[in-house]
Every structure is written in structure tokens, then in C-alpha cells.
ZAMARGU-4260 file (C-alpha; in steps of 0.2 Angstrom, whole numbers, plus 5000, padded with zeros to 4 digits):
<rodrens>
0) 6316/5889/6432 | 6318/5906/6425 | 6305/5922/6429 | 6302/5935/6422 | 6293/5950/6424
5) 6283/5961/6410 | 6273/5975/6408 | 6256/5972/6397 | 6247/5986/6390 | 6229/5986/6390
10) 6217/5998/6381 | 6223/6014/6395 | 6232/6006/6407 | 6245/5991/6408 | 6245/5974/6418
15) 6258/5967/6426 | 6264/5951/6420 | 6275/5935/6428 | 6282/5922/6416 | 6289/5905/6422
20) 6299/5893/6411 | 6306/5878/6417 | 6327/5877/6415 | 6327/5871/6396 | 6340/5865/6382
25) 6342/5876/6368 | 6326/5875/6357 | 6315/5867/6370 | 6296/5871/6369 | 6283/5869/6385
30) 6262/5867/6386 | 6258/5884/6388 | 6245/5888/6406 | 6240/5907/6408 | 6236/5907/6430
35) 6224/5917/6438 | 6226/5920/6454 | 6213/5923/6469 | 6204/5934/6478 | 6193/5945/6466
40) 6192/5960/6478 | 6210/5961/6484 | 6227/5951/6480 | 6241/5952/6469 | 6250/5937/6457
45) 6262/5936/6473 | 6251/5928/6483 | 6250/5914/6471 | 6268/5913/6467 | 6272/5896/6474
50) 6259/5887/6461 | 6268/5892/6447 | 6283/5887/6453 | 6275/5869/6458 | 6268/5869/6441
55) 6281/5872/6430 | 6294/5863/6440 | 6286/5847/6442 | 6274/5848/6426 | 6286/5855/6415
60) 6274/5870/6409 | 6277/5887/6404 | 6265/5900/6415 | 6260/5917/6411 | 6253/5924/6429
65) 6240/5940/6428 | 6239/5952/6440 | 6223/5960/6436 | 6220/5977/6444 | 6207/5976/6459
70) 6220/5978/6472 | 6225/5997/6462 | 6208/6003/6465 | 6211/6015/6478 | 6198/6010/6494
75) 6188/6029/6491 | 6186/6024/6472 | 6169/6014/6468 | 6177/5996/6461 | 6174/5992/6440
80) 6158/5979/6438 | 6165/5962/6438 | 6169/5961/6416 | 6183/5975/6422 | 6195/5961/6430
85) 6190/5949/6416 | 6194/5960/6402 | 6211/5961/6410 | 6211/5943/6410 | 6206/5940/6392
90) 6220/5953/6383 | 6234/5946/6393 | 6228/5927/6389 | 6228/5937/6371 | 6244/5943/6374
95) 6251/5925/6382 | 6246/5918/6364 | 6252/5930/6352 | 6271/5931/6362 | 6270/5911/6365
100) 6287/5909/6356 | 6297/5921/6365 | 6292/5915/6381 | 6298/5897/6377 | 6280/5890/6374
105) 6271/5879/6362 | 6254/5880/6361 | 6253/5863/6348 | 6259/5856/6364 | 6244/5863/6375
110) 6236/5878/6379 | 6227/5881/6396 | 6222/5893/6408 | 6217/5890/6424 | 6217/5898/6442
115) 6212/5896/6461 | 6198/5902/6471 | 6189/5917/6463 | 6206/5915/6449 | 6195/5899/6444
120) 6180/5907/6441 | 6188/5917/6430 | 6198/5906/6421 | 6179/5896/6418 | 6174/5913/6410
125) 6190/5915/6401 | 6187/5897/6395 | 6170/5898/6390 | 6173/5915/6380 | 6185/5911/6370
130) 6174/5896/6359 | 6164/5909/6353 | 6178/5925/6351 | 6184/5926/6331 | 6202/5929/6342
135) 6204/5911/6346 | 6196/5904/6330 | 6214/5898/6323 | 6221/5897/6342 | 6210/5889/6354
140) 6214/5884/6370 | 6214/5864/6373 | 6210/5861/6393 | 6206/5872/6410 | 6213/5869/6429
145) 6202/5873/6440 | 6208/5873/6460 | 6195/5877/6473 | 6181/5881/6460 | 6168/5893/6464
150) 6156/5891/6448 | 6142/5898/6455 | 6135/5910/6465 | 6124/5901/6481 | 6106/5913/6475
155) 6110/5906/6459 | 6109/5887/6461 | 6097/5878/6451 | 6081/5869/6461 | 6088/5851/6464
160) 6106/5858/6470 | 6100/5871/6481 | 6100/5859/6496 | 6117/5853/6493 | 6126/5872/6492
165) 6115/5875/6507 | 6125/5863/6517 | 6141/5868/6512 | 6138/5885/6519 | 6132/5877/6533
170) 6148/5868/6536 | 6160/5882/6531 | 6150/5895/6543 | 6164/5899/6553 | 6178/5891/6542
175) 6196/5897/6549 | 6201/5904/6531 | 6187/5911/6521 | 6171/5911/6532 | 6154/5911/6524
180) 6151/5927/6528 | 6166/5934/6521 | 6162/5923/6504 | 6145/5932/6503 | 6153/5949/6506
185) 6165/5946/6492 | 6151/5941/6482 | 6142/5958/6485 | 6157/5969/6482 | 6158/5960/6464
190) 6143/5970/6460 | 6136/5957/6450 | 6118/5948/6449 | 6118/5930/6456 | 6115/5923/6438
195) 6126/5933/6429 | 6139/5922/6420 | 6151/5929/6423 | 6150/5928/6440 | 6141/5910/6439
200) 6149/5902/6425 | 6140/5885/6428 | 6125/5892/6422 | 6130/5895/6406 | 6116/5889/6396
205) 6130/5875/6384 | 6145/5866/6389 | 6144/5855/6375 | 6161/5851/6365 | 6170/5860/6378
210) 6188/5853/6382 | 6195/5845/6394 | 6193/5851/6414 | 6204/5847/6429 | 6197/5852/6448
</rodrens>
């Protein structure tokens, strides 16, 4: 496989961007899958570098990996609202479209974005805004990965699941990677209400004629 590294300039600032392309014959074309990766409050595309490399090896797909800019936030600076991160997302899944040809993609093959952890719940947003945005009206995206979901936040559960994300807390109180806790402290840093959709994309009042989604 090949990577590359690019720089993506958005509105006053630029985002760095890794590209992954399977070894390819001359002319070859590959699904296209822009990857968000985790950790909403801290993290960098590194930490995600293996799936990329997973995925395009065995699945024969090219990736465009964002690093959106929470971990430049120096700690004495209050943090963007939550849309900050996602309008990163959304220009460089812009950007990934638009540059498709030159980075060995073709999106009449497939067109996807997807994500891990918090990277997933973006990806959802990323997902659901582009069936309404005029962007993506000749362009649309074909499917979402999702890996580890978190859809919704737990305050934000409707009445008949409320029991059942109750338990998982329960369970994951002092989970050895991400305790409850710290889940909850993440959630608060986002600055965000519970209901928001963008931070609980579940909620969003229509799925229908979505495409298709793998967890």
C-alpha cells in the first residue's frame, strides 16, 4: 500500500490529511472510505493508523483519514462547540470527493465514511448530512461503517431503551479502557445538550431511505 500525506485547507486553518491506496496496476480504481478516527476530546489520525492499513489491505479500498483539530486546542483555550470538529469532517469528506481521481479512487464503485468510537458518531452525522446538503446532490455517499458506535448520548435515550443503556453503564463502570465515568466526562467537555444530534445522531427524527450500515 502506498500513504500519503496532505495538507487540507479549511475556511482559516488547514487539516491534516492521510491517504491510503492499495498497491494498484496502472489504471486501477478503489471504493472510496473517508475514516474518522476516535476520541472527540484528544487524539490524532495516528492513533487509528493500523485500520486503514487493515482496510485497504484486505478490502482493497482507498482511505482518506481526517485529523480534525481537537487535540490543537491549547488546554488554557475554551474547546469549539461540538459542529467545530464536524465541520472539519464535512470539508475534508468534500475534499475526499472532489480529489477522488487523483488519489486512486472511484466513487461509482462505493463511497463511504466511517469511524471508530466518538469517529463513529461523527461519521453518523457526516452520514446523515449529506442527504439533505445540495454538495452531495450529484455525489452521494452509498453506505457507513460504524466500529464501536456511540449514537446516543445515555440522558438522551428514549423511554423504553432507557433501562437497557442503564445497564451498560452499569457493566462498563469501571471498564479497564474507557470507564463510565470518563465516557461521561467526555460527554461534558463536548459542550453539547444530550439531544442534540449531533451529538445523538440516533435521534434524528428520519432514517428512512438511508443507505446501507455496517457495525
Amino acid at each position: 500500500y502506498i500513504i500519503r500525506e496532505h495538507d487540507v485547507c479549511i475556511e482559516n486553518h488547514s487539516i491534516r490529511v492521510s491517504t491510503y491506496l492499495p498497491a494498484a496496476s496502472d489504471g486501477e480504481t478503489f471504493p472510496l472510505l473517508v475514516w474518522v478516527h476516535g476520541g472527540w476530546v484528544f487524539g490524532t489520525l495516528d492513533q487509528d493508523d493500523y485500520t486503514p492499513k487493515i482496510i485497504t489491505v484486505e478490502l482493497r479500498m482507498a482511505i482518506v483519514s481526517v485529523d480534525y483539530r481537537c487535540e490543537r486546542i491549547p488546554a488554557h483555550h475554551p474547546r469549539p462547540p461540538i459542529s467545530g470538529e464536524l465541520n472539519d469532517c464535512f470539508f475534508v469528506l468534500i475534499w475526499a470527493a472532489e480529489n477522488a481521481g487523483t488519489q486512486g479512487a472511484g466513487l461509482q464503485k462505493r463511497f463511504m465514511v466511517g469511524g471508530q468510537s466518538a469517529g463513529s458518531d461523527y461519521a453518523a452525522v457526516l452520514a446523515q448530512i449529506t442527504k439533505a446538503d445540495p454538495v452531495f446532490s450529484t455525489v452521494s455517499l452509498t453506505g457507513q461503517a460504524l466500529s464501536i458506535p456511540l449514537l446516543c448520548h445515555p440522558e438522551a435515550y428514549l423511554d423504553g431503551c432507557v433501562a437497557h443503556a442503564t445497564s451498560l453503564f452499569v457493566q462498563n463502570a469501571d471498564a479497564p479502557l474507557l470507564a463510565a465515568r470518563h465516557l461521561l466526562d467526555y460527554y461534558g467537555k463536548l459542550q453539547a445538550l444530550p439531544k442534540n444530534a449531533e451529538l445523538s445522531p440516533l435521534l434524528r427524527y428520519s432514517l428512512d431511505g438511508f443507505f446501507t450500515t455496517y457495525i
